[in-house]
N, C-alpha and C positions, 0 to 999 in steps of 0.2 A: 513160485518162480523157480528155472533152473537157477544150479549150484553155481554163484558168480566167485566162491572162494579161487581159481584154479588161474583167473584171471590176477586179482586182486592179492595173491596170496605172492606171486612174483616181484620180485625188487627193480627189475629194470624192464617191463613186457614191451612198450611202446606204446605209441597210441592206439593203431590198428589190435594191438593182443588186449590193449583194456577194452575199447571198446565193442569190437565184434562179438563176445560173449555177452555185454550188454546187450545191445542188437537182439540180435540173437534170442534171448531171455524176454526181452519186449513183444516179439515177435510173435514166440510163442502163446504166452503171457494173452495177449492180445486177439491170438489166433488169426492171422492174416497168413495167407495164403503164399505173400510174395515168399521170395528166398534171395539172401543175400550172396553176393561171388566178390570173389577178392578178381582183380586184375593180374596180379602178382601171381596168382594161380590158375590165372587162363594161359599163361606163356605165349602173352600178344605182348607185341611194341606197335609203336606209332605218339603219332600227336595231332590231339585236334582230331576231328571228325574221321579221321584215316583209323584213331584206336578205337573209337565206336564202333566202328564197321567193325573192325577186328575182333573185337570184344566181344561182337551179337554174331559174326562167326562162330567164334570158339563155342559159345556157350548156346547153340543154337535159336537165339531170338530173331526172331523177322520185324522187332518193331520196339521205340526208345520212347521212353514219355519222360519228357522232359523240362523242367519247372518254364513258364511259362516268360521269365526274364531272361532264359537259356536262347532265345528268339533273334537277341540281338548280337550274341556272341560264339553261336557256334552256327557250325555252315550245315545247316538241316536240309540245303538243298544237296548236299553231294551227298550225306546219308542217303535222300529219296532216289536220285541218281544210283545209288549201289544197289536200288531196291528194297530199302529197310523204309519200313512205316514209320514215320513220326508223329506226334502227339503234343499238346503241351499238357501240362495242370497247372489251373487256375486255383488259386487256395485263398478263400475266406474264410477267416476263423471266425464260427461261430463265437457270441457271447457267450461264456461259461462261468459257470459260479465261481469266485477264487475267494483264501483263503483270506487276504490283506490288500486292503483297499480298489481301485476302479480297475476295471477290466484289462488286460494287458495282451494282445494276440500274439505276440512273437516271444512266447515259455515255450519251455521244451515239452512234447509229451507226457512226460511224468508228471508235469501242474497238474495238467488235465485228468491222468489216472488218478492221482492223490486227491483231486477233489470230486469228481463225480466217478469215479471206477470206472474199468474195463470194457461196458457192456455201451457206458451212453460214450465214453471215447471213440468208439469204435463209430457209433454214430455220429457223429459231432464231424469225424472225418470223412465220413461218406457225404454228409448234408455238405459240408464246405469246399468240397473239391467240385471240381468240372475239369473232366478232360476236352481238351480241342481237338478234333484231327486234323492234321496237314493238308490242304488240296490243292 
C-alpha cells in the first residue's frame, strides 16, 4: 500500500487530510478504476442539487450514482432536467467470512480486506451492488 505516514505523521491535518490518502491508498490498493475529487478543488458553490450540477460541470461528468436512499432526499429530477444522468446503487452485502462471531454487513471495507483479501473484495462488491438507471 501507498505511504500513509504524510497523512498520519501530521498533528492537526483534519479529517478530509487523514482520510483522502486513506482513500486514496484503498483505491489503489484495490485497483478500482474510480478517482476521488475534493469539492473544495473544483471551485463550485451551490446547495443541494444546484452543487451536483456544478460539481459534474467542473469535473466533466455527464452522470451521478447515487446511493439508492439518496431517492428520497435529493431532487434527481432537476439533475436530469440539467441533463446529467442519474443512477441509483443498490448494495447487498454479500455474506463474508468474519473474524468474531455472526455476520455483520455494515463493517467498513478493511473487515472485508482483512479477512478475505483484495482480489474476492473486489468481488464481493461487484456481486452485491446493482446499479438502477433513472427513466
Amino acid at each position: 500500500m501507498a505511504r500513509l505516514s504524510p497523512a498520519l505523521d501530521d498533528p492537526d491535518p483534519g479529517f478530509m487530510a487523514t482520510v483522502f490518502p486513506i482513500m486514496e491508498s484503498l483505491r489503489r490498493f484495490m485497483e478500482l478504476p474510480a478517482r476521488f475529487l475534493l469539492q473544495s478543488r473544483l471551485g463550485v458553490k451551490g446547495r443541494g442539487a444546484e452543487l451536483y450540477v456544478a460539481a459534474c460541470r467542473a469535473s466533466g461528468a455527464e452522470s451521478v450514482l447515487l446511493p439508492a436512499a439518496a431517492a428520497a432526499c435529493v431532487d434527481w429530477r432537476y439533475l436530469q432536467a440539467q441533463g446529467i444522468t442519474v443512477n441509483f446503487l443498490r448494495y447487498e452485502p454479500p455474506v463474508t467470512p468474519q473474524f468474531w462471531g455472526d455476520f455483520r454487513g455494515n463493517l467498513s471495507i478493511l473487515d472485508c480486506l482483512f479477512c478475505v483479501g483484495p482480489e474476492a473484495t473486489r468481488q464481493l462488491i461487484s456481486t452485491g451492488s446493482r446499479v438502477e438507471p433513472v427513466t
